[in-house]
Every structure is written in C-alpha cells, then in structure tokens.
N, C-alpha and C positions, 0 to 999 in steps of 0.2 A: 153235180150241181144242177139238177131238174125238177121240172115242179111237176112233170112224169110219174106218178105211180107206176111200179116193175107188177106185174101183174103177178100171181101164186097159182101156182097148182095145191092146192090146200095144205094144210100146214101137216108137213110129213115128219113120221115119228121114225123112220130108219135110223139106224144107226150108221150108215154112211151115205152119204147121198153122191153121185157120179152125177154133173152137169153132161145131160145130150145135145149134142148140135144136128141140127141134118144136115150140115154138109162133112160129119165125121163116119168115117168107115172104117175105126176103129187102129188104122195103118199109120198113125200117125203122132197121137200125143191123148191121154185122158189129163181132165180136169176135175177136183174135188175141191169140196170146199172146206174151212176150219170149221169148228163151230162157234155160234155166234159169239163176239166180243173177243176172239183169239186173234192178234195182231201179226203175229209169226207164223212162218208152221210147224205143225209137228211131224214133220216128214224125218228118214234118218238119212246122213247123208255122207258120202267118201270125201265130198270136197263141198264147202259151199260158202260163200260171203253175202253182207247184206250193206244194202245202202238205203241208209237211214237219212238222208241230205240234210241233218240237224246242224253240221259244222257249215253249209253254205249261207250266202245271203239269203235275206229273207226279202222277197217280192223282188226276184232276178231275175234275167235272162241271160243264160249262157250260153254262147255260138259255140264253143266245145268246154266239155268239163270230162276229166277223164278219173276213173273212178277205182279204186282198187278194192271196194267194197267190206270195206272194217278190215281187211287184210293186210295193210302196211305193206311197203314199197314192195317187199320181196314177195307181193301177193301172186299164185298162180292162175288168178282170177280176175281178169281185168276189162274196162272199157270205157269205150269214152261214148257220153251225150251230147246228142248235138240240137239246139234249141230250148235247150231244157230250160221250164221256168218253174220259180221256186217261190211258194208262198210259204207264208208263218199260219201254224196253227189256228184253224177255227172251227168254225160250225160243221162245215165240208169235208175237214182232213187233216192230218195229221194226227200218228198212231199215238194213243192214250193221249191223247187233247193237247199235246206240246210242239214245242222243237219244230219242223218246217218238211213240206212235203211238194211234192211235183204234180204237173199239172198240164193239160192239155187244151186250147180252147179250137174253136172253129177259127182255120185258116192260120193256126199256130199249133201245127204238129211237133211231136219230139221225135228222134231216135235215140234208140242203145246200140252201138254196135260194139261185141265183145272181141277180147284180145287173149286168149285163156292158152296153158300150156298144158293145161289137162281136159280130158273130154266133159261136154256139159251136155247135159241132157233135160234139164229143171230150169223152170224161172215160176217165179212166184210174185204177187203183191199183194199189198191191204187196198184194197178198191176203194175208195170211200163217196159216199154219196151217187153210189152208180145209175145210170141209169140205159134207156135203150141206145142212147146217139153214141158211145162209149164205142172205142172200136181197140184191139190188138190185135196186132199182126206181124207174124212169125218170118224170117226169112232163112234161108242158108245158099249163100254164094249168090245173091240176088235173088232168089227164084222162091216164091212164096210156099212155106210148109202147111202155115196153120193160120186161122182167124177164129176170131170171139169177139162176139159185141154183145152189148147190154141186153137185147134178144135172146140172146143164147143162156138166159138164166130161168131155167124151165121151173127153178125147183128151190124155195126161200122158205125159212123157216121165220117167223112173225119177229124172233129173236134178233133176226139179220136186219130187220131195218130201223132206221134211225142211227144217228151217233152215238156209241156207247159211251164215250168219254166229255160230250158235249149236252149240256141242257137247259133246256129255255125258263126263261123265269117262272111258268106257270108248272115247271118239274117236269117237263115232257121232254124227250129225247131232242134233238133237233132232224131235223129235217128226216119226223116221221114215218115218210113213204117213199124214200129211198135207201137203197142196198148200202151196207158197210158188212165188206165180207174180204178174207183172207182168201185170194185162191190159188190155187197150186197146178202148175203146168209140166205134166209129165211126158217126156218125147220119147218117140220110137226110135227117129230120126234128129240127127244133128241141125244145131239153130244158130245163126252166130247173128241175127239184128232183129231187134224188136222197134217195133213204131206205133209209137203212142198216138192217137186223135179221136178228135172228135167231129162230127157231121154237123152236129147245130144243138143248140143250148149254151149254158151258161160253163160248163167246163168239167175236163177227165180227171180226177183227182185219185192220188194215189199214192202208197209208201210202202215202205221197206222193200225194198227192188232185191229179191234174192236169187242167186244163179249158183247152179251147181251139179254135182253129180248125186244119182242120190241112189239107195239101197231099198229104202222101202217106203211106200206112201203114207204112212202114218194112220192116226187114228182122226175121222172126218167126223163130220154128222151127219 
C-alpha cells in the first residue's frame, strides 16, 4: 500500500525471470516469480500447505493464531502467527478480490514461527500492492538466513502491476504503480520463522502463506 512507483528494468520477455539481490551469494535461497495474475504457485512439491486467512476475522489482530495451513489437525505442517492482522478484501489485497489477507504496518510487525514434522525448505506469498518499505526476513534458530525487501525487485513485467482482481471506476487496475506478484522462496538452508514488516508507508499486504518442501521450481515468467 504505497504511492511509490517499484521502478522496472524494462519490460523483460524471458521466460523465467530469477529476482537478484546483492546481498545473495547464491548459498542460500533463490527467488522467482509467477507470472503476472497467478495467485499460487506453480512449484511441484513432497509436502506443502497454504494459508489462505479467509476463515479468520476480518480487520483483527491476533496476539497468536496458530495455523495448520488447509491441512487439518493432523497437518505435518504447522505454525503459529504472532501479531497477525487481518483485513477483508480490497483495493491492496486479497487473492482474486475476496475473502481476507494479512497485513503488516510500521511499528506492527508479524511473525510466523513454524512447527513442521517434515523438512521445509519453501515459503511462498501473493504480495499485493508491494512496494520498497516491504521487508521479509528469514530466520533459523534465531540467527537470520535470508532477507528481501521491495528493493530487491530488479525485474517487473508491466503485467505485475496493479490489482488483477480489483478495478476502479474509470476500468483501470487499482493501484496502478504498484507490484501484485506471487513469489516463491526457495532455500538451500533450513528456515523455521519468518517476519513480516514494514519501515514506513501505509502497509505490507499479502496472502496465501505457503510452506513446504518442494521438488522443482515450477514454470515463472
């Protein structure tokens, strides 16, 4: 939620695009992205669950909310949020214009810390409305693996910005000049907490929270 234009390195026709960071050294996790208006990904995967937060309140705050991620109780895949706040569907967020998505503002960070009985190596979300103040940050056993912020998005195809599922009276996307992109976090190394925030602006928005193990990266843009 920024009135930030995500700046382009020109609108690139590969067929997969790999987000670079400089502070990656290749030891640690790559990031791809879907192509534009995919809400999920298409990664293949041995184990994976997704939290869709559409069964929560809508405009909450949850001091822990713990998740099993469309898995049902007997999920191998679990974890609980701590701060998580929950809006309903709008302009900013929520995947295909519905149901209810999370959210980060300045000086209201979230976490995920996971609880899993099988290895994970993947997390993934739909961004929506991203912009530079956007921050994820990686943990295992406290000690930080990985980071990405809205900076770190070298490479947007014209398709990526604006709301796909949201549109303004005059038929224009909403909120034109910012990212709505599915990204995908592939690790080298093991992650068990992620922390959601933001530095300044109007707020981190995001959905389908997915974790898991996975087999092969899928098909990007």
């Amino acid at each position: 939620m920024f009135s930030t234009r995500i700046g382009l390195l020109g609108f690139l026709a590969a067929v997969q695009i790999i987000i670079s960071f400089a502070d990656f050294d290749g030891s640690n996790a790559i990031v791809t992205m879907e192509p534009a208006g995919r809400t999920n990904s298409s990664a293949t995967f041995l184990h994976v669950g997704v939290e869709r937060f559409d069964h929560l309140e809508r405009h909450w705050k949850y001091d822990e909310y713990v998740s099993n991620f469309g898995l049902g109780a007997s999920s191998q895949i679990k974890g609980t949020y701590f701060g998580l706040i929950t809006v309903a569907a709008d302009g900013y967020g929520g995947a295909g214009g519905r149901g209810v998505y999370a959210a980060a503002y300045p000086g209201n960070s979230y976490s995920l810390r996971l609880n899993a009985t099988v290895p994970i190596d993947y997390f993934g979300l739909f961004g929506t409305a991203m912009g530079r103040e956007d921050a994820l940050t990686f943990y295992n056993n406290g000690e930080e693996v990985f980071k990405f912020t809205g900076l770190d998005l070298e490479a947007l195809r014209l398709e990526h910005l604006g709301n796909p599922s949201w549109f303004q009276r005059n038929g224009l996307k909403a909120n034109p000049g910012l990212a709505y992109v599915f990204l995908n976090f592939f690790f080298t190394v093991p992650y068990d907490q992620v922390k959601f925030e933001q530095t300044e602006g109007d707020g981190f928005e995001s959905d389908n929270h997915t974790v898991g193990s996975f087999t092969k990266l899928g098909v990007t843009q």
